[in-house]
N, CA, C and O atoms as a GROMACS GRO file, in nm:
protein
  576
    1UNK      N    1  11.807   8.715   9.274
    1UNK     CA    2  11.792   8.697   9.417
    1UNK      C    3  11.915   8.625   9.470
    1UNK      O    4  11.966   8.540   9.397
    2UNK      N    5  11.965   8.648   9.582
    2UNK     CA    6  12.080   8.620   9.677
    2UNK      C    7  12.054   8.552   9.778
    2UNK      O    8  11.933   8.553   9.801
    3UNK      N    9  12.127   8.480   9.863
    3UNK     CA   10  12.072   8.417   9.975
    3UNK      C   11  11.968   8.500  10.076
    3UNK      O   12  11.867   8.461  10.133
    4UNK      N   13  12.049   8.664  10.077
    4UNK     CA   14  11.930   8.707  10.154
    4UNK      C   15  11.842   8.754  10.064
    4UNK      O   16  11.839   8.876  10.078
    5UNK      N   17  11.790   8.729  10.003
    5UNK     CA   18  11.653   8.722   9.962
    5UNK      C   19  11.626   8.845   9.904
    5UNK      O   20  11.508   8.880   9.896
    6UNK      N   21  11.721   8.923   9.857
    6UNK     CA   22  11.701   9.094   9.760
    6UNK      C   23  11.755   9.044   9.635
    6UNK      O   24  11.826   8.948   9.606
    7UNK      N   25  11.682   9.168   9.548
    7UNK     CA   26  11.716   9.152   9.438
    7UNK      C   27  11.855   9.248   9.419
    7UNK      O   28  11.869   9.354   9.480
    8UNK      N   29  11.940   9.200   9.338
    8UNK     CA   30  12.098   9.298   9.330
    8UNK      C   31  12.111   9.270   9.135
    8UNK      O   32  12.092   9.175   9.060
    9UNK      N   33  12.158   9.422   9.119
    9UNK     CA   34  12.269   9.438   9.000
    9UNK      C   35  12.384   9.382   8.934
    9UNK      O   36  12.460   9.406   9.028
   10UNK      N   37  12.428   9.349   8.884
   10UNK     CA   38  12.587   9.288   8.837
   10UNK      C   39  12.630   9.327   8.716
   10UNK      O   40  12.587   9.276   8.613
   11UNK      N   41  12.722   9.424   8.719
   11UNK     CA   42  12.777   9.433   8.594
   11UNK      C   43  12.835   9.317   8.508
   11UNK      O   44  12.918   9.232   8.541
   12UNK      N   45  12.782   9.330   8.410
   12UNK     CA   46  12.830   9.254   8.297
   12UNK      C   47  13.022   9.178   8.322
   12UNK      O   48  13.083   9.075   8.350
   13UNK      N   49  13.038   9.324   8.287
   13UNK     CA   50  13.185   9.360   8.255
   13UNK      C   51  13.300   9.320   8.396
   13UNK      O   52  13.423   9.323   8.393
   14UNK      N   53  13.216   9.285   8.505
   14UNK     CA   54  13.249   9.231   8.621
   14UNK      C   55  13.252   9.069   8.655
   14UNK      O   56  13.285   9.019   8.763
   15UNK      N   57  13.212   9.006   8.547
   15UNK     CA   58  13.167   8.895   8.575
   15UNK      C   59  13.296   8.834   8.521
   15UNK      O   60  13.340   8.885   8.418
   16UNK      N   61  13.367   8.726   8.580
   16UNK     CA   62  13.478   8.648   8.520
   16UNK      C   63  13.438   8.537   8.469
   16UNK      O   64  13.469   8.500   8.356
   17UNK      N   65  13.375   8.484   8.537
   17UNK     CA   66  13.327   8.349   8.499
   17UNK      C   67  13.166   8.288   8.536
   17UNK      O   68  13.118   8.320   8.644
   18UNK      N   69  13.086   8.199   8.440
   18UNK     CA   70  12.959   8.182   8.474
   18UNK      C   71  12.977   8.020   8.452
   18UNK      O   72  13.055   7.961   8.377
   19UNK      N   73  12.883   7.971   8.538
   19UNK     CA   74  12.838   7.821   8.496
   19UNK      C   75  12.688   7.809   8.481
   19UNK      O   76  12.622   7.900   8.531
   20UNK      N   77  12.641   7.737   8.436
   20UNK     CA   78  12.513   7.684   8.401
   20UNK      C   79  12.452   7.626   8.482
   20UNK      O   80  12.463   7.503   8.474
   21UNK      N   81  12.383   7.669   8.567
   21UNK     CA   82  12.318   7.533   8.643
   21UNK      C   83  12.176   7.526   8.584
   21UNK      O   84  12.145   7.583   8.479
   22UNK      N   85  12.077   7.440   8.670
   22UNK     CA   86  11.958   7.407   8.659
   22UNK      C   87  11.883   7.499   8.652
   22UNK      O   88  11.942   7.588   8.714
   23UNK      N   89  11.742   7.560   8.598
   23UNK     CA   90  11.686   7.680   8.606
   23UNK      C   91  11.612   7.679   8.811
   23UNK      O   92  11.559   7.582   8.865
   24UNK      N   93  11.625   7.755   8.846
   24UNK     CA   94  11.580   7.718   8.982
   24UNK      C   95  11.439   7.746   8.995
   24UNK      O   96  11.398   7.839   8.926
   25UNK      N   97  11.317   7.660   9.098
   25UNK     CA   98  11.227   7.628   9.097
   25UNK      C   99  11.141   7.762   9.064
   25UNK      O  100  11.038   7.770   8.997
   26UNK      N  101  11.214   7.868   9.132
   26UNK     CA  102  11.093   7.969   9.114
   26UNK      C  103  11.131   8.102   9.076
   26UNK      O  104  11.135   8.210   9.133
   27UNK      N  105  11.160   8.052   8.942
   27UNK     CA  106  11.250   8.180   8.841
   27UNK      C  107  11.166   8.266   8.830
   27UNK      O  108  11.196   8.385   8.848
   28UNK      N  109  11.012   8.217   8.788
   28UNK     CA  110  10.923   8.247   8.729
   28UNK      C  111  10.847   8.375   8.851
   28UNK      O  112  10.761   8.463   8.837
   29UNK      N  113  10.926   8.330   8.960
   29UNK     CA  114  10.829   8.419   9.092
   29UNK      C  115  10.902   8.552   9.079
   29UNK      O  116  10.851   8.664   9.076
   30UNK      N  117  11.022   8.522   9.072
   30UNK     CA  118  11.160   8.641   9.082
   30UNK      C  119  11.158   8.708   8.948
   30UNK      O  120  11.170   8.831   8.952
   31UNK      N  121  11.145   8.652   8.828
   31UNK     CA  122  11.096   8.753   8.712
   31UNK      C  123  10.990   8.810   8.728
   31UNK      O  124  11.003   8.926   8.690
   32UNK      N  125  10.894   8.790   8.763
   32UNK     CA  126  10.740   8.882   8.795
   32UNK      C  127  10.809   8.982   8.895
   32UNK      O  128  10.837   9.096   8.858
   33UNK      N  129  10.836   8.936   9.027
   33UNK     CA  130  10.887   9.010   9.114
   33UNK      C  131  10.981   9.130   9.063
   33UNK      O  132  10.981   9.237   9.122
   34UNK      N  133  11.069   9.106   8.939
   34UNK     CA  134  11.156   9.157   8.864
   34UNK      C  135  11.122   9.274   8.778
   34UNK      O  136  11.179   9.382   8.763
   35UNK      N  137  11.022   9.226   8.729
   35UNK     CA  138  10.923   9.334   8.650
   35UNK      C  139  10.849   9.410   8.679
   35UNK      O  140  10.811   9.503   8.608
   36UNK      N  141  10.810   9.380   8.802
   36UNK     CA  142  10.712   9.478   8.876
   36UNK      C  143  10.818   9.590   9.006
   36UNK      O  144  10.774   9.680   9.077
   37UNK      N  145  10.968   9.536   8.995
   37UNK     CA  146  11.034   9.626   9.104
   37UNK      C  147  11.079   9.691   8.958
   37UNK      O  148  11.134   9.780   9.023
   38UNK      N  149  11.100   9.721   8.849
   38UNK     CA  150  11.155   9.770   8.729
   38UNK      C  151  11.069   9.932   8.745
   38UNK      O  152  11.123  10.042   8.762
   39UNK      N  153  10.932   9.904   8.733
   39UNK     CA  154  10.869  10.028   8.736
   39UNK      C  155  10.948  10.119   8.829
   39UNK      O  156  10.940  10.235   8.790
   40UNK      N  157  11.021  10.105   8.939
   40UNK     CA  158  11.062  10.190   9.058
   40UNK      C  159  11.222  10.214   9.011
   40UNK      O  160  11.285  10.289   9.086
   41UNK      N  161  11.277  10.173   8.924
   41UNK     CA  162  11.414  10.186   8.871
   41UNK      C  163  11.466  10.271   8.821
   41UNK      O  164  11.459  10.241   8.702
   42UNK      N  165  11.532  10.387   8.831
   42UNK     CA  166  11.582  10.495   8.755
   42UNK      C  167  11.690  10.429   8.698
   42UNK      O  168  11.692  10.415   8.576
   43UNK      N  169  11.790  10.383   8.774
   43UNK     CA  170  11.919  10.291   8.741
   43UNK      C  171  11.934  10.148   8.728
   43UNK      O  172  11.881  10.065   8.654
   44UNK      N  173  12.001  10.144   8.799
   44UNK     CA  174  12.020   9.929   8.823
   44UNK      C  175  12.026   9.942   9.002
   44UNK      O  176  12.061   9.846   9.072
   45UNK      N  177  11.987  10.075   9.057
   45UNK     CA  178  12.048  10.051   9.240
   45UNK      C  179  11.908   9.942   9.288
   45UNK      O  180  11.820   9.948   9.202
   46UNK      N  181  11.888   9.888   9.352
   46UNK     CA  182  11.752   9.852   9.431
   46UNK      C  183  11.784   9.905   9.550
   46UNK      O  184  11.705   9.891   9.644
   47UNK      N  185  11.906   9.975   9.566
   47UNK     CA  186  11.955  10.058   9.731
   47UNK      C  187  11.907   9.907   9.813
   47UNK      O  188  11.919   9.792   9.771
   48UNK      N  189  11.849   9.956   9.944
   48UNK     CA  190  11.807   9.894  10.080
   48UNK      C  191  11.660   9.804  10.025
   48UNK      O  192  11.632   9.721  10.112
   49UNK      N  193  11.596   9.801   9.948
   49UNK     CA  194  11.449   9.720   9.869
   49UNK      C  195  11.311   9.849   9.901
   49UNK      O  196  11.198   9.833   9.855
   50UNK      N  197  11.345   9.946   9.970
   50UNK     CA  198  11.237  10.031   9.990
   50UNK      C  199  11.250  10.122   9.883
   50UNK      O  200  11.349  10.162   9.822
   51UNK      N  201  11.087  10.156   9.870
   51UNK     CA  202  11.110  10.337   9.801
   51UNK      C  203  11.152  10.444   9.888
   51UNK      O  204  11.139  10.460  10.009
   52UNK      N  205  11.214  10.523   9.788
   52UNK     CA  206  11.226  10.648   9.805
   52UNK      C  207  11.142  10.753   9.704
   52UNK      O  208  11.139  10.725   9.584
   53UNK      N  209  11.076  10.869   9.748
   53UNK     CA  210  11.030  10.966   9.692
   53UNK      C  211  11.077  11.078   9.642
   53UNK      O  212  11.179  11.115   9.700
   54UNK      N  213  11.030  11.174   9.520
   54UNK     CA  214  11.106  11.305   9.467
   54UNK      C  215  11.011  11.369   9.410
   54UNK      O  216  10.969  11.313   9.308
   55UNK      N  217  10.965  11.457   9.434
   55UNK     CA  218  10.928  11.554   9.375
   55UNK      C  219  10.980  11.683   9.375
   55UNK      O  220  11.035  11.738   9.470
   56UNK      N  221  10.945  11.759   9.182
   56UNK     CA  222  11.003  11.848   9.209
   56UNK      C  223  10.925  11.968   9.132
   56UNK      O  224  10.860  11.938   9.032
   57UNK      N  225  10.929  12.122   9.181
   57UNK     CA  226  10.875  12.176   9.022
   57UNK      C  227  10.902  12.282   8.981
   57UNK      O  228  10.914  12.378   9.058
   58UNK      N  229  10.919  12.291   8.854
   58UNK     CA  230  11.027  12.361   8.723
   58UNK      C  231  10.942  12.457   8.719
   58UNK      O  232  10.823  12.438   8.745
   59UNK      N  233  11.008  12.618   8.673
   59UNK     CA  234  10.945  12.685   8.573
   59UNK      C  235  10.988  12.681   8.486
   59UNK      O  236  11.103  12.639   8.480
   60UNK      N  237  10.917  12.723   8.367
   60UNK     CA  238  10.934  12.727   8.207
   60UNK      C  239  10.847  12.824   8.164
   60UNK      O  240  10.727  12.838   8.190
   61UNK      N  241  10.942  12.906   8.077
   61UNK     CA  242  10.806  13.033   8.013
   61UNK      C  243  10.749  12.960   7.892
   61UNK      O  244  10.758  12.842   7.860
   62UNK      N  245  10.714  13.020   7.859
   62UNK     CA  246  10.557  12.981   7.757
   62UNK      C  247  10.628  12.918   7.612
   62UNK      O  248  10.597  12.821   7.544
   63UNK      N  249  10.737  13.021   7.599
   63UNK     CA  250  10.804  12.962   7.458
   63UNK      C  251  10.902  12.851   7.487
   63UNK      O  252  10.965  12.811   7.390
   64UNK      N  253  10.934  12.777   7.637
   64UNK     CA  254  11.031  12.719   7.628
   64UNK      C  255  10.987  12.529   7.642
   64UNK      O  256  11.056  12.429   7.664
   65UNK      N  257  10.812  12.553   7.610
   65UNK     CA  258  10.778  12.391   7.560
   65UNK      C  259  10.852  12.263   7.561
   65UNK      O  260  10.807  12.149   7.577
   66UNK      N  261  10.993  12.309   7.538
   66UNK     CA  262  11.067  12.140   7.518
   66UNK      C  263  11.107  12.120   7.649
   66UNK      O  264  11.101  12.008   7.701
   67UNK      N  265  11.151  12.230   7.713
   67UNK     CA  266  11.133  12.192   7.877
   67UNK      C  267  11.000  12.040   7.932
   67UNK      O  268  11.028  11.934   7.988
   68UNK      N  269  10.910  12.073   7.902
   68UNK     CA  270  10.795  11.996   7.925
   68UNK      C  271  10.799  11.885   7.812
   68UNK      O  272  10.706  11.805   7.818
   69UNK      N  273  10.860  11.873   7.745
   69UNK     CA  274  10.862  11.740   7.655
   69UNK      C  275  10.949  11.697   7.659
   69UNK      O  276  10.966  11.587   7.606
   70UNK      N  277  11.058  11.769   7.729
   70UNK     CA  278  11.193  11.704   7.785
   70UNK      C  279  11.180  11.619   7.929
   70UNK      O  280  11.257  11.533   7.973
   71UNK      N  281  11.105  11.652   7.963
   71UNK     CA  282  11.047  11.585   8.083
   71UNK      C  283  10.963  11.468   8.125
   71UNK      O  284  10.980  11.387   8.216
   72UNK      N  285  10.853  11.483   8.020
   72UNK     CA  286  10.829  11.359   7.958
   72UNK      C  287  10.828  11.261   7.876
   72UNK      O  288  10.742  11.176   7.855
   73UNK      N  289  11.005  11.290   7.794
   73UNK     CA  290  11.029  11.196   7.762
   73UNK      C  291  11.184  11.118   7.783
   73UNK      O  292  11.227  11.012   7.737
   74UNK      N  293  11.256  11.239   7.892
   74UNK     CA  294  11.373  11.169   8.005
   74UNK      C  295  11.316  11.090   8.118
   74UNK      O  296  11.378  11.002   8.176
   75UNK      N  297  11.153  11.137   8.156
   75UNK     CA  298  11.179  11.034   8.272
   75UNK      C  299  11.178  10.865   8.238
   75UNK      O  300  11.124  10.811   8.142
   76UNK      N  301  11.247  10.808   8.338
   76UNK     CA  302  11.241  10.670   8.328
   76UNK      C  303  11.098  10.573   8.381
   76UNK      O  304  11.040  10.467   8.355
   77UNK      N  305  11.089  10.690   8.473
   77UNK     CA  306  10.965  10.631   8.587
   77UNK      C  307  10.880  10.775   8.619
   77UNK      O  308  10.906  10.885   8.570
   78UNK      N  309  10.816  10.756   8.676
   78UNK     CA  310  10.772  10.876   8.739
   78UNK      C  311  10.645  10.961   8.675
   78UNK      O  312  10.605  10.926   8.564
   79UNK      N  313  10.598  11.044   8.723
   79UNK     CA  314  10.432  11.134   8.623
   79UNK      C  315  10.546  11.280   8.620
   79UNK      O  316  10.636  11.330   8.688
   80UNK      N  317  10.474  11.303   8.496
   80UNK     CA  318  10.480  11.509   8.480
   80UNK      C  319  10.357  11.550   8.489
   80UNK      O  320  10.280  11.501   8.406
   81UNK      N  321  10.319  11.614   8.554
   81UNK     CA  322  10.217  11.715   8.571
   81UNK      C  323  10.245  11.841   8.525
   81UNK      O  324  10.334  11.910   8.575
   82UNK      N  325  10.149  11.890   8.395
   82UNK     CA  326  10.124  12.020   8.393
   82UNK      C  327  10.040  12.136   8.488
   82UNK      O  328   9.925  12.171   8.460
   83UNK      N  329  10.116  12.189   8.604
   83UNK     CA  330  10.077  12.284   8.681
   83UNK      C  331  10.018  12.395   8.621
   83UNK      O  332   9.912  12.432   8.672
   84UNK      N  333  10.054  12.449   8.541
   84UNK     CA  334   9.992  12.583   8.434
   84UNK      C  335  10.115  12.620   8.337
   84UNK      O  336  10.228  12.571   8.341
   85UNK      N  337  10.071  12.712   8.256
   85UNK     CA  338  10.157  12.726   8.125
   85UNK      C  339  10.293  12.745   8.176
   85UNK      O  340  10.378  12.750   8.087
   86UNK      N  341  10.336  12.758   8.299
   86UNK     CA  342  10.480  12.821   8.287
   86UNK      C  343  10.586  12.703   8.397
   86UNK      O  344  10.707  12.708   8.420
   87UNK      N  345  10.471  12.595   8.451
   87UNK     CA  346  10.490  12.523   8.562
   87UNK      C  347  10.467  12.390   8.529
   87UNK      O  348  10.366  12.344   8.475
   88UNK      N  349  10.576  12.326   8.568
   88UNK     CA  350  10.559  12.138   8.571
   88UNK      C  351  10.599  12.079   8.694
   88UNK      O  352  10.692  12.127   8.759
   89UNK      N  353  10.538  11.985   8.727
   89UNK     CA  354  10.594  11.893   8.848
   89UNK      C  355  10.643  11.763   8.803
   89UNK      O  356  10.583  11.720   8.704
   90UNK      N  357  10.742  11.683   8.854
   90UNK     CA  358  10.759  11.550   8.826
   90UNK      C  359  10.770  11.499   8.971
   90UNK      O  360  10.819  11.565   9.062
   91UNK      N  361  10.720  11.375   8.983
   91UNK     CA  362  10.686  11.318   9.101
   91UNK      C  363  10.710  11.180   9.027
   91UNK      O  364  10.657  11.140   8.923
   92UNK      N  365  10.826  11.101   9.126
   92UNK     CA  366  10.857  10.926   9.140
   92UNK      C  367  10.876  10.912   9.252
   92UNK      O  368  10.921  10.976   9.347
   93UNK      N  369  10.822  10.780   9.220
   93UNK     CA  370  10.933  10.658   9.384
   93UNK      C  371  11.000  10.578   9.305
   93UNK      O  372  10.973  10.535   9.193
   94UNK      N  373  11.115  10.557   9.392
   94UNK     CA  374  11.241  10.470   9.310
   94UNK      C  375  11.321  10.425   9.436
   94UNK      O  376  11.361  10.485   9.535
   95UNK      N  377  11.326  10.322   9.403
   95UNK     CA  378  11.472  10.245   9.445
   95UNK      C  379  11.562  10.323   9.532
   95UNK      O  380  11.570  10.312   9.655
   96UNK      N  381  11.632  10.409   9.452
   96UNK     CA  382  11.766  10.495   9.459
   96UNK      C  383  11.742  10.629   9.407
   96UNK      O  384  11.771  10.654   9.290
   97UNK      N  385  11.689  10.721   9.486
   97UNK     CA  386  11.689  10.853   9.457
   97UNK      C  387  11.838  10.932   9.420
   97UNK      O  388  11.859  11.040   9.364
   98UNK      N  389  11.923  10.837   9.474
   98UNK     CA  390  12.085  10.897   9.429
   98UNK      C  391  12.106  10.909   9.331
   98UNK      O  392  12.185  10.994   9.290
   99UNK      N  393  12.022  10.801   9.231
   99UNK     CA  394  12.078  10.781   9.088
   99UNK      C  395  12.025  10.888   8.987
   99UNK      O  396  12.084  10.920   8.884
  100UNK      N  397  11.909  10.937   9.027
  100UNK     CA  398  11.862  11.066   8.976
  100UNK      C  399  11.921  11.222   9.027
  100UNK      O  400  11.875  11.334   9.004
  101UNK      N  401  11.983  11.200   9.066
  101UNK     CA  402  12.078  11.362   9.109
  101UNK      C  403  12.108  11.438   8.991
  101UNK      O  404  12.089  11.557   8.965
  102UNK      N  405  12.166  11.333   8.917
  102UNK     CA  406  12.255  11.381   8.824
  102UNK      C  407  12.174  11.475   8.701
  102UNK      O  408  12.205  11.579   8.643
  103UNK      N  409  12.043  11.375   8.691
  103UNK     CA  410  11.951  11.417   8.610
  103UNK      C  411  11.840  11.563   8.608
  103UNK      O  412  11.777  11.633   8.528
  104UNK      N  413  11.868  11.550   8.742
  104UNK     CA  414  11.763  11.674   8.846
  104UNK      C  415  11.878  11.744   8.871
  104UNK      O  416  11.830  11.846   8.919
  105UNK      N  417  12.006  11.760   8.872
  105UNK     CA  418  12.091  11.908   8.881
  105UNK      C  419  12.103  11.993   8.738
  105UNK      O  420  12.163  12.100   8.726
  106UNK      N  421  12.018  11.909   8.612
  106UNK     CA  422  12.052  11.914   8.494
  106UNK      C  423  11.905  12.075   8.454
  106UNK      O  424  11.921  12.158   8.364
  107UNK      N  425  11.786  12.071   8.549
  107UNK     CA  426  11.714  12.149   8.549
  107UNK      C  427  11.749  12.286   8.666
  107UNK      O  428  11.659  12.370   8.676
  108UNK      N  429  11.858  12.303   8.739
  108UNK     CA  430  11.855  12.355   8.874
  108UNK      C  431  11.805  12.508   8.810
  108UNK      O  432  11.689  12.544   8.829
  109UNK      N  433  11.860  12.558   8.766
  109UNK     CA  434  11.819  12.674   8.747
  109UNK      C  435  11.648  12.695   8.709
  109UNK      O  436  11.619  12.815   8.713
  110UNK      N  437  11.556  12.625   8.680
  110UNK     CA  438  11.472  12.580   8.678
  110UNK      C  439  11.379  12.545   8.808
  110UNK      O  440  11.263  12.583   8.818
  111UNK      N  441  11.430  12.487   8.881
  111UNK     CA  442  11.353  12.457   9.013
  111UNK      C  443  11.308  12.536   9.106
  111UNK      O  444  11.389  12.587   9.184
  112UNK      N  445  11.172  12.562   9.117
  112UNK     CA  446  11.125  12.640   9.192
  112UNK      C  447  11.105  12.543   9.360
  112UNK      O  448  11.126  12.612   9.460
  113UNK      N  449  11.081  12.452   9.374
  113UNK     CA  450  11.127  12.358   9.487
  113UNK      C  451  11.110  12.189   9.478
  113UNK      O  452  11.064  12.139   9.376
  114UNK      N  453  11.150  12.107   9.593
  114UNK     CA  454  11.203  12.002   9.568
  114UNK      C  455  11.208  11.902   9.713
  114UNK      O  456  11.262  11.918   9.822
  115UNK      N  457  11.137  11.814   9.665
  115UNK     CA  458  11.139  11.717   9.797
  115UNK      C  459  11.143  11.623   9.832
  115UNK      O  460  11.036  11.568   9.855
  116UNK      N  461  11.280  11.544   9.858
  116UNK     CA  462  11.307  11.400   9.881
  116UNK      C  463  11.332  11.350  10.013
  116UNK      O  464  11.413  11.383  10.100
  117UNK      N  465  11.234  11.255  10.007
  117UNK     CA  466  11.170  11.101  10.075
  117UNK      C  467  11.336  11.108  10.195
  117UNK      O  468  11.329  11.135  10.315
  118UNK      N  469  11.456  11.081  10.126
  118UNK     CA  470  11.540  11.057  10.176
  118UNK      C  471  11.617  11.223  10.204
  118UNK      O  472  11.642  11.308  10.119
  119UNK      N  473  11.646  11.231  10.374
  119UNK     CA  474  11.646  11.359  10.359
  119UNK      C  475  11.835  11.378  10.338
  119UNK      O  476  11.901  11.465  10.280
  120UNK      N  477  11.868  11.274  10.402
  120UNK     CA  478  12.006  11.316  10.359
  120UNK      C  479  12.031  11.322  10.208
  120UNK      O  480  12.129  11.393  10.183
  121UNK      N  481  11.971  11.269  10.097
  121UNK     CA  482  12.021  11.345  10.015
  121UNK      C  483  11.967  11.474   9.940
  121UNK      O  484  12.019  11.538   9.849
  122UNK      N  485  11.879  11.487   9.986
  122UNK     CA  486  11.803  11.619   9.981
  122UNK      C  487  11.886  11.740  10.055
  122UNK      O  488  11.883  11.859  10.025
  123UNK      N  489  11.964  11.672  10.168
  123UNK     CA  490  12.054  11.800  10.219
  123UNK      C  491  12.135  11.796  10.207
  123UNK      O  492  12.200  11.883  10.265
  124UNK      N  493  12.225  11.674  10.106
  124UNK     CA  494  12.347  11.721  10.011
  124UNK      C  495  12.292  11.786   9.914
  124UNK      O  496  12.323  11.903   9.940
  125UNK      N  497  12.220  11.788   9.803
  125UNK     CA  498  12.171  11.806   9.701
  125UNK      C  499  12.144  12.003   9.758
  125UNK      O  500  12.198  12.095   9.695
  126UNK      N  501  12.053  12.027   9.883
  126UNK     CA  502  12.072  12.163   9.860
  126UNK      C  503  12.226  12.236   9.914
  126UNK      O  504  12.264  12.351   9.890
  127UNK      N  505  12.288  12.145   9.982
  127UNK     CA  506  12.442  12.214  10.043
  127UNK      C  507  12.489  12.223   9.926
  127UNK      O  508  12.546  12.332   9.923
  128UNK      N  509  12.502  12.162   9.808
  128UNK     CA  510  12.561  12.130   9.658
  128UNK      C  511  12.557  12.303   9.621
  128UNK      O  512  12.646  12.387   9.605
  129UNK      N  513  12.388  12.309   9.615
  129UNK     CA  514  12.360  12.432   9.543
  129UNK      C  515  12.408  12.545   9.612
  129UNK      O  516  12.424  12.656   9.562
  130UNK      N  517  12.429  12.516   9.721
  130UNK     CA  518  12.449  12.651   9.811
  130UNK      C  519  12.576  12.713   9.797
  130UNK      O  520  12.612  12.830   9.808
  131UNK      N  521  12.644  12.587   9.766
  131UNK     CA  522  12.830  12.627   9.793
  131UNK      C  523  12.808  12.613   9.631
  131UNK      O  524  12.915  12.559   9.603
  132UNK      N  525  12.747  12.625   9.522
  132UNK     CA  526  12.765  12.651   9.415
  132UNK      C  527  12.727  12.798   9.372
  132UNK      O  528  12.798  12.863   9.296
  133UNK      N  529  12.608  12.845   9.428
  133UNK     CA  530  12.573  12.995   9.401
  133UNK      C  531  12.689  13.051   9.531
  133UNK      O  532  12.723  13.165   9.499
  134UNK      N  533  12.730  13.025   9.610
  134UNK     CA  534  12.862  13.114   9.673
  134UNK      C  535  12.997  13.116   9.587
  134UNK      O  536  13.086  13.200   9.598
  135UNK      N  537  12.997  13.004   9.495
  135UNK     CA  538  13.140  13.005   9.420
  135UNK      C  539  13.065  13.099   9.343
  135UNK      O  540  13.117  13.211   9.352
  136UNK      N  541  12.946  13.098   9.257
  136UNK     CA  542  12.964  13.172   9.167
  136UNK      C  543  12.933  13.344   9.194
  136UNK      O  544  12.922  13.423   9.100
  137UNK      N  545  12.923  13.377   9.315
  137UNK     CA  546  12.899  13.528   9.352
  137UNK      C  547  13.017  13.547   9.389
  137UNK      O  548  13.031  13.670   9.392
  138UNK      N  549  13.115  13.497   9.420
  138UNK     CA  550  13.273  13.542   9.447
  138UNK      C  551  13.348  13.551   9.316
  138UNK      O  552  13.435  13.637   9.304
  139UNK      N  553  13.317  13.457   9.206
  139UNK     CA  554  13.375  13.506   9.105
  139UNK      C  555  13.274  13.639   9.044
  139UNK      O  556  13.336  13.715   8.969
  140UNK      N  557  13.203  13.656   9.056
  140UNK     CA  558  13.122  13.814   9.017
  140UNK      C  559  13.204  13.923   9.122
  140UNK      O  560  13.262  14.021   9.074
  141UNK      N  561  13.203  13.908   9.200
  141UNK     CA  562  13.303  14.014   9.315
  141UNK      C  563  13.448  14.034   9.249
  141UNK      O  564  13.519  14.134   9.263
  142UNK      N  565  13.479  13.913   9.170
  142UNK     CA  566  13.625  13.953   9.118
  142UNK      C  567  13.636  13.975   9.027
  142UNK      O  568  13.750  13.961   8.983
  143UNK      N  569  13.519  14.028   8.924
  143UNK     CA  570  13.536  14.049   8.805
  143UNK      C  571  13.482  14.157   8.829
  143UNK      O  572  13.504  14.234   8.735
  144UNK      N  573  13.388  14.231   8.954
  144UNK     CA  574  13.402  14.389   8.936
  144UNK      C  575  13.482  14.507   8.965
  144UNK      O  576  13.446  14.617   8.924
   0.00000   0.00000   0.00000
């Protein structure tokens, strides 16, 4: 905790120098507080102190199982729902929906649809895909 009163990140590897002070009166409030904002953590962001929401859901054919055990056992936070044999949903709130992009462009071909809390990055995330299936239909045009 900081003067204003959020919890923040610090890299290690950023730190020059530390001193020791006194343990302060109410460590004990800010570690609980600490542990219970952890559940909402994909990363180290706490962003703005609110959630953000994501849901999303995959197909998978019948033989491709690790899809669905890949899912529940990358997420950090969040439920998988088995929709039916060929369908999963994952649904979190987190901190920083940014920090999961990376993780959720890793299924795209996969995603049957997708919906985040925060819409601007939900409308980078589909402009991403858009100007990605246009690069890749122009290189098909030049290879026929």
């Amino acid at each position: 905790m900081c003067r204003n009163k959020k919890m923040h990140s610090f890299r290690l590897d950023h730190i020059i120098s530390i001193k020791s002070l006194e343990e302060a009166e109410d460590f004990k409030v800010y570690r609980k507080e600490l542990e219970e904002m952890k559940k909402h953590l994909w990363g180290v962001s706490f962003s703005n102190g609110s959630l953000e929401t994501v849901e999303f859901t995959l197909y998978h054919e019948p033989w491709e199982e690790h899809i669905y055990r890949r899912l529940l056992r990358e997420k950090r936070c969040g439920y998988v729902e088995r929709v039916n044999e060929n369908t999963s949903r994952f649904y979190a709130e987190v901190y920083d929906v940014k920090e999961m992009i990376p993780w959720i462009r890793t299924f795209i071909c996969r995603i049957q649809s997708i919906s985040i809390s925060n819409k601007e990055v939900e409308k980078q995330f589909k402009q991403d895909l858009e100007e990605m299936y246009r690069y890749y239909e122009e290189d098909e045009d030049d290879i026929s």
